[in-house]
CHARMM internal coordinates of N, CA and C (Angstrom, degrees):
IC EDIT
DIST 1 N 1 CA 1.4437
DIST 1 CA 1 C 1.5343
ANGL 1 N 1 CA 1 C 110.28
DIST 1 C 2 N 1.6981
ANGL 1 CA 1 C 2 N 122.76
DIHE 1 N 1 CA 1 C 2 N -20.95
DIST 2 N 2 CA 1.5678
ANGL 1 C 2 N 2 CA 96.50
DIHE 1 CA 1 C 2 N 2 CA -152.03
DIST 2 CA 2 C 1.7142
ANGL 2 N 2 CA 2 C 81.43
DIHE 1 C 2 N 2 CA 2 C -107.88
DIST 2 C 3 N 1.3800
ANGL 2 CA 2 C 3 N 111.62
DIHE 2 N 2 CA 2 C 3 N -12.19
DIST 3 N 3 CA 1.4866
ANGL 2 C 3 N 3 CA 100.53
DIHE 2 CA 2 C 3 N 3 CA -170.67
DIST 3 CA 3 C 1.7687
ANGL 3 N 3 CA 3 C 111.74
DIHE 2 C 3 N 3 CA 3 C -84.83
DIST 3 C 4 N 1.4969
ANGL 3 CA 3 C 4 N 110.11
DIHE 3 N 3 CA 3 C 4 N -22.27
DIST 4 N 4 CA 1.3812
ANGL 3 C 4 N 4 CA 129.81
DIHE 3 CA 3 C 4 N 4 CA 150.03
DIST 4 CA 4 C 1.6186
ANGL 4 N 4 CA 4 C 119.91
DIHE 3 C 4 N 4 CA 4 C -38.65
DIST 4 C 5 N 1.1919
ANGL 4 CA 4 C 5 N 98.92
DIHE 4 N 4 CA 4 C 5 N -46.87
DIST 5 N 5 CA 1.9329
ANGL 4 C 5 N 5 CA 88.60
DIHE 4 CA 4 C 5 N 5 CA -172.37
DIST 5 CA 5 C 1.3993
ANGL 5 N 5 CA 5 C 97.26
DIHE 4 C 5 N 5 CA 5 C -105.36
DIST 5 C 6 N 1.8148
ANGL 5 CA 5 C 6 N 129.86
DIHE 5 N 5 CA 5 C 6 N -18.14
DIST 6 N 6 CA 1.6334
ANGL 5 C 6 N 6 CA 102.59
DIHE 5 CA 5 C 6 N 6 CA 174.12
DIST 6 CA 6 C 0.9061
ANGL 6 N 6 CA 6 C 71.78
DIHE 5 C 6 N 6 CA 6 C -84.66
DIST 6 C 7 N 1.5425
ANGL 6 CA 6 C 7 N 160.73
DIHE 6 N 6 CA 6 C 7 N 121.71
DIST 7 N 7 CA 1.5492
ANGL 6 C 7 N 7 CA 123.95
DIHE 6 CA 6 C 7 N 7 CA 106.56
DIST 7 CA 7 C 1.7355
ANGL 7 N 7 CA 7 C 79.20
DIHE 6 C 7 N 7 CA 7 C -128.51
DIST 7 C 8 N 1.4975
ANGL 7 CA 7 C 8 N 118.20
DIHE 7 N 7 CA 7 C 8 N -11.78
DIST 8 N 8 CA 1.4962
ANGL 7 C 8 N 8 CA 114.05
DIHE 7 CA 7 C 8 N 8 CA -172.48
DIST 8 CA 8 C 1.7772
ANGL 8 N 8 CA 8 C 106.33
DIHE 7 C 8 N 8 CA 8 C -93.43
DIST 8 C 9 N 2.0070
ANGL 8 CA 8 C 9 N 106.06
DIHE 8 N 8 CA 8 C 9 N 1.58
DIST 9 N 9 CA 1.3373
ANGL 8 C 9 N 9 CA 108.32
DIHE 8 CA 8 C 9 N 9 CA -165.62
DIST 9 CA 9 C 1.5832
ANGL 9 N 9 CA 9 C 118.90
DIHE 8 C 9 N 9 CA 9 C 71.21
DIST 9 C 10 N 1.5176
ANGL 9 CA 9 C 10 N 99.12
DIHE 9 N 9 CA 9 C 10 N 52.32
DIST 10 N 10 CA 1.5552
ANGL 9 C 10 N 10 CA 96.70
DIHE 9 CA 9 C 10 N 10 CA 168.65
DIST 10 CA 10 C 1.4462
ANGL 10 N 10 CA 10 C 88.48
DIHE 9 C 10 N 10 CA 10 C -140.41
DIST 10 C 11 N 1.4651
ANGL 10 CA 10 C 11 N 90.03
DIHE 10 N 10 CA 10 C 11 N -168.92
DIST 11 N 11 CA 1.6070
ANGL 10 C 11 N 11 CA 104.54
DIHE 10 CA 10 C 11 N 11 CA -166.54
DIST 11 CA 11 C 1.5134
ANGL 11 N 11 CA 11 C 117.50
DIHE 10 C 11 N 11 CA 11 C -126.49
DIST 11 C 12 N 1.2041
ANGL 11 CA 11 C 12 N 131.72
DIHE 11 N 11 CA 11 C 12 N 136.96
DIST 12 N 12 CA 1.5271
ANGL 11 C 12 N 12 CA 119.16
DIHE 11 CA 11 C 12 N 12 CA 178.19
DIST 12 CA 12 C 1.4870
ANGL 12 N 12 CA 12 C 112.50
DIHE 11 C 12 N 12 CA 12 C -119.80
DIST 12 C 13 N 1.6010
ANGL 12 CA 12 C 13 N 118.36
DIHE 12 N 12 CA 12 C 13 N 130.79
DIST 13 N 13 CA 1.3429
ANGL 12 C 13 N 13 CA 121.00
DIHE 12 CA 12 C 13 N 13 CA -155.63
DIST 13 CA 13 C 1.6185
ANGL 13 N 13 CA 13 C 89.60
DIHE 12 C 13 N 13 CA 13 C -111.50
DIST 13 C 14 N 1.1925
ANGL 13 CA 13 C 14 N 95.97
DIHE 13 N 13 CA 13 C 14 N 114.71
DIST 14 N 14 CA 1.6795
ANGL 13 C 14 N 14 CA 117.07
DIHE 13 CA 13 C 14 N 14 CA -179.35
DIST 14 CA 14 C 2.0249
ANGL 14 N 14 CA 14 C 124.88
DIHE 13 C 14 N 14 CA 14 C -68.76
DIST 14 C 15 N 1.4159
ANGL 14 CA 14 C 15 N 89.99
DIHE 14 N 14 CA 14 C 15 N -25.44
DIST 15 N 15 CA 1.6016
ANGL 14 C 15 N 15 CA 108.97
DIHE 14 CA 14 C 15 N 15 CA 166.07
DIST 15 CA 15 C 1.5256
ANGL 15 N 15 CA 15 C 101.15
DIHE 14 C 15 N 15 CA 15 C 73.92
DIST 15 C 16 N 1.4189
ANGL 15 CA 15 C 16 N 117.65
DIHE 15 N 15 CA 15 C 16 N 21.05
DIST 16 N 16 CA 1.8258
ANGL 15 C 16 N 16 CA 110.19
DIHE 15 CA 15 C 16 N 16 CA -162.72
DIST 16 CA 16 C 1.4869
ANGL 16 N 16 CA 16 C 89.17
DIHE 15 C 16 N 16 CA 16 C -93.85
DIST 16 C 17 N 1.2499
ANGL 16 CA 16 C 17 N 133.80
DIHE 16 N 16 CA 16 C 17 N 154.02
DIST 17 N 17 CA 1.7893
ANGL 16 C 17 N 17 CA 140.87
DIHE 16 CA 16 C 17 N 17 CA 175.77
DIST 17 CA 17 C 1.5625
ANGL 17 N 17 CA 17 C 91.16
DIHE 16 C 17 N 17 CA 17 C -136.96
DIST 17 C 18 N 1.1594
ANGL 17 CA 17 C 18 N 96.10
DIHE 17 N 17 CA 17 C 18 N 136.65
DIST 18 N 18 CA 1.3326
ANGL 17 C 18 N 18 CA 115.58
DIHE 17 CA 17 C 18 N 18 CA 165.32
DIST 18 CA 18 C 1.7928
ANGL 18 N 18 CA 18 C 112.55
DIHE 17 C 18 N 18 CA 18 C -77.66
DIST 18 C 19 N 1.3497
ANGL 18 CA 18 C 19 N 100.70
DIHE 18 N 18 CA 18 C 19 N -171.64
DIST 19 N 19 CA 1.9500
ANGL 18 C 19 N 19 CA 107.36
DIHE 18 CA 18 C 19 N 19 CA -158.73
DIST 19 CA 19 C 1.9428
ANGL 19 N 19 CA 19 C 76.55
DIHE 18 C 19 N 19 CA 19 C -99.48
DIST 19 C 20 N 1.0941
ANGL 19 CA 19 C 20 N 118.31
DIHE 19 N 19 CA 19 C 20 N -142.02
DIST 20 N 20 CA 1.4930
ANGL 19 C 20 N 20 CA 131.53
DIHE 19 CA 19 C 20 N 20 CA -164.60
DIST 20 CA 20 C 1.5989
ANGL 20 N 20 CA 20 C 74.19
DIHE 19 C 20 N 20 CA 20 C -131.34
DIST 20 C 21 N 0.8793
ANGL 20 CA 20 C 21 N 151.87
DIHE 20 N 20 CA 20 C 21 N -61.24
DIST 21 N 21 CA 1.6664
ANGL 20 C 21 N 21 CA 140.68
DIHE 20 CA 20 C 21 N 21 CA -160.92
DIST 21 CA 21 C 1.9296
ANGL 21 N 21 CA 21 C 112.53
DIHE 20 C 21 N 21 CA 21 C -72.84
DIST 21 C 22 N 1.4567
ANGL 21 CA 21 C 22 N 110.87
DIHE 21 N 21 CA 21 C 22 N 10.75
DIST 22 N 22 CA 1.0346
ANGL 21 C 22 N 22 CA 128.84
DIHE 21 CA 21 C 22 N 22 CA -165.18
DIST 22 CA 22 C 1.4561
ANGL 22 N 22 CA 22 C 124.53
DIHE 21 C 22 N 22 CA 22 C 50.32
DIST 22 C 23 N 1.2123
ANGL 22 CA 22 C 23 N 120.56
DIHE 22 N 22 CA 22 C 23 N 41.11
DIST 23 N 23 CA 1.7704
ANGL 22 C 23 N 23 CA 128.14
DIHE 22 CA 22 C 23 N 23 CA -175.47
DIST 23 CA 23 C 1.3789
ANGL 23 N 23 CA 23 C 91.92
DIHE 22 C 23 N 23 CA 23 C -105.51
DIST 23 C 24 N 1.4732
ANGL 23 CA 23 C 24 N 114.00
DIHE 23 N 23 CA 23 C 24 N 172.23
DIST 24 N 24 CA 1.7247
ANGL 23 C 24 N 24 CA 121.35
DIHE 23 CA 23 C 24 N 24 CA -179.59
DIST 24 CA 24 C 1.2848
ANGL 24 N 24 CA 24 C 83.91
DIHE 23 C 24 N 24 CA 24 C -158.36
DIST 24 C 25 N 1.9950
ANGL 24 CA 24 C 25 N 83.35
DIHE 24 N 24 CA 24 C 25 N 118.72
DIST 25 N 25 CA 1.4096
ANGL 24 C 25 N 25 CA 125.72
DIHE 24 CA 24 C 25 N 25 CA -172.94
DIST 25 CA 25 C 2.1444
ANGL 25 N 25 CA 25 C 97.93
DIHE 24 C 25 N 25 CA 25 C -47.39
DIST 25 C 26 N 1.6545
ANGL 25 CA 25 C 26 N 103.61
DIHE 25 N 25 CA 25 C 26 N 142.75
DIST 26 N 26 CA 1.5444
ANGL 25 C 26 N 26 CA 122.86
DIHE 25 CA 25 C 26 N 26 CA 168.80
DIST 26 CA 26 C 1.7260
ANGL 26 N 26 CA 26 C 111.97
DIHE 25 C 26 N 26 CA 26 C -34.59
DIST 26 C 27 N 1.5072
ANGL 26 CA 26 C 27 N 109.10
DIHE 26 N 26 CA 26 C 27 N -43.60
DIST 27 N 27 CA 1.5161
ANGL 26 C 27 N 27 CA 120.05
DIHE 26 CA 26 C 27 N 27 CA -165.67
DIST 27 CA 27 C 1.4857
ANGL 27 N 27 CA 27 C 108.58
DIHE 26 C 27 N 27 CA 27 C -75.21
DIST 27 C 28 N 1.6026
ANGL 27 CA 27 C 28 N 120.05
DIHE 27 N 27 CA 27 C 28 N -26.21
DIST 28 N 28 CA 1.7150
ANGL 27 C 28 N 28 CA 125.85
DIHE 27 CA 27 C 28 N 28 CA -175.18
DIST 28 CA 28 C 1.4559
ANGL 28 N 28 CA 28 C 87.76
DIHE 27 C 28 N 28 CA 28 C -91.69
DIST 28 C 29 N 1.2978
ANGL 28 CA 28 C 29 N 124.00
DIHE 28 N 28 CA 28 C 29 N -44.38
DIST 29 N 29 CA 1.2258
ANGL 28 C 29 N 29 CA 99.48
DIHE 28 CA 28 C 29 N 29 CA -162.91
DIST 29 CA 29 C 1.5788
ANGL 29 N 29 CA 29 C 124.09
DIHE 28 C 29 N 29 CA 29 C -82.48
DIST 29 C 30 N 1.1486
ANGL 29 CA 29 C 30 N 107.86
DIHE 29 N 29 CA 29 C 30 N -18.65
DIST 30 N 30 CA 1.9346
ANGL 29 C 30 N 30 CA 109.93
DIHE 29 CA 29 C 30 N 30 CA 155.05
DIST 30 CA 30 C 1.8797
ANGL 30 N 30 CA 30 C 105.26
DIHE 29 C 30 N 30 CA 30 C -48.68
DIST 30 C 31 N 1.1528
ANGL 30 CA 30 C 31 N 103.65
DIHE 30 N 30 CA 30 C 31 N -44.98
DIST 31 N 31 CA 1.2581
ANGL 30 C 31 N 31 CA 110.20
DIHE 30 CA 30 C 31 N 31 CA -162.63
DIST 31 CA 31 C 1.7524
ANGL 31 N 31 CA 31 C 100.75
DIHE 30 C 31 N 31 CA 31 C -65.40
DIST 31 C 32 N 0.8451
ANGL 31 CA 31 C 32 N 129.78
DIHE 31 N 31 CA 31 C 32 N -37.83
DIST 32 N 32 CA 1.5009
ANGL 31 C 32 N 32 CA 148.25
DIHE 31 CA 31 C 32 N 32 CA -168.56
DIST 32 CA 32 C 1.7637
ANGL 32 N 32 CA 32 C 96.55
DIHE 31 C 32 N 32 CA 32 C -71.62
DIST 32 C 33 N 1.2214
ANGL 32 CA 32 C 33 N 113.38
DIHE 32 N 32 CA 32 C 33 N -55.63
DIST 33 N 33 CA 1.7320
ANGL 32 C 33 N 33 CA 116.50
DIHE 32 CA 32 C 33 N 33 CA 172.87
DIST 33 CA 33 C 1.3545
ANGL 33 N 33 CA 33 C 125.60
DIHE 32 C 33 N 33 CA 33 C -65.20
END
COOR INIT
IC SEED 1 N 1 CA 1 C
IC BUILD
């Protein structure tokens, strides 16, 4: 999917936010793999 829409020059917004200490919470990042 993500190599599908950059390869057409778009963008895909992943919705992941980091903590305030800049870490990304255990639960997004399964999600990310």
């Amino acid at each position: 999917m993500l190599v599908d829409i950059v390869s057409r020059g778009g963008n895909l917004l992943l919705n992941i936010g980091p903590r305030s200490d800049g870490t990304i919470p255990e639960i997004m990042k399964k999600s990310l793999e």
